[in-house]
N, C-alpha and C positions, 0 to 999 in steps of 0.2 A: 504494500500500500504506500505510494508516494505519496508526495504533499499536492499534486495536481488532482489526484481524484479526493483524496479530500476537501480540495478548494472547490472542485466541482460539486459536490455532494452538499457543501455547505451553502452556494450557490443554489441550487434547488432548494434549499430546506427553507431559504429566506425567501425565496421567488413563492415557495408555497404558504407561507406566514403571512404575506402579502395579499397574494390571493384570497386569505378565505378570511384574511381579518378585516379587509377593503369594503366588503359590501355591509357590513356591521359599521363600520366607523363613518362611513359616508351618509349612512343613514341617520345615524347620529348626529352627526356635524350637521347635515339638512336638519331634522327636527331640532333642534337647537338653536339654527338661526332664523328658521322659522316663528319660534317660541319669542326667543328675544327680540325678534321686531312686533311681535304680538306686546310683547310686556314694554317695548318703546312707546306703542304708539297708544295703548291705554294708561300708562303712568303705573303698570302694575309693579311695584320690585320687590317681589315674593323669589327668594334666590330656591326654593324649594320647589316651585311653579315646573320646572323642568324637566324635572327626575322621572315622575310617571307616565309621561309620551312618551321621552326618548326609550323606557326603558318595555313599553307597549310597541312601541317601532321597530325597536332591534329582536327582541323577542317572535314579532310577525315576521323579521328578515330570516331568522333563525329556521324558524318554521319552514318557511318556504325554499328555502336555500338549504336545510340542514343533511338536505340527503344527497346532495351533490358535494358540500362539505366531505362529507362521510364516503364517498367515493374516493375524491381526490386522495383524502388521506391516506386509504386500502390500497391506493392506485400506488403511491407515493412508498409506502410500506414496502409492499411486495415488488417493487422494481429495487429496492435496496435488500432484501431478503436473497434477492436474483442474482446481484451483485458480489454478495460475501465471495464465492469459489474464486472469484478471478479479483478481487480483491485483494484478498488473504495467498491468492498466487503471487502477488505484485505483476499483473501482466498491464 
């Protein structure tokens, strides 16, 4: 095992953390700025006011996304399981 397939391996590990944490986080960042121009433009500043959309938004992105999540992952797994023999050969 060199230091190249390691840096490759580590390269996919972050390309995949990326992937499947991107659709959670964007959702978030939207209902939040959506929230805070809501609490702009009423004068509401309830710092609490937030928490329960974003956390009903990400939880529907979960839902909907979690079996494709759960793919990648297995996908992601088992091509590194595949890996070990020529790995561990250093080829």
């Amino acid at each position: 095992m060199n230091s190249a397939s390691v840096l490759h391996i580590a390269g996919q590990s972050i390309y995949l953390v990326i992937e499947l944490a991107g659709p959670m986080l964007i959702t978030a960042l939207g209902v939040g700025v959506l929230i805070s121009l809501f609490q702009t433009i009423t004068q509401i500043q309830e710092p609490t006011l937030t928490f329960l959309p974003k956390l009903l938004a990400v939880g529907l992105v979960i839902f909907i996304s979690g079996n494709w999540m759960i793919g990648q992952l297995e996908s992601f797994t088992f091509q590194l399981f595949a890996q070990i023999p020529s790995l561990l050969a250093g080829r």
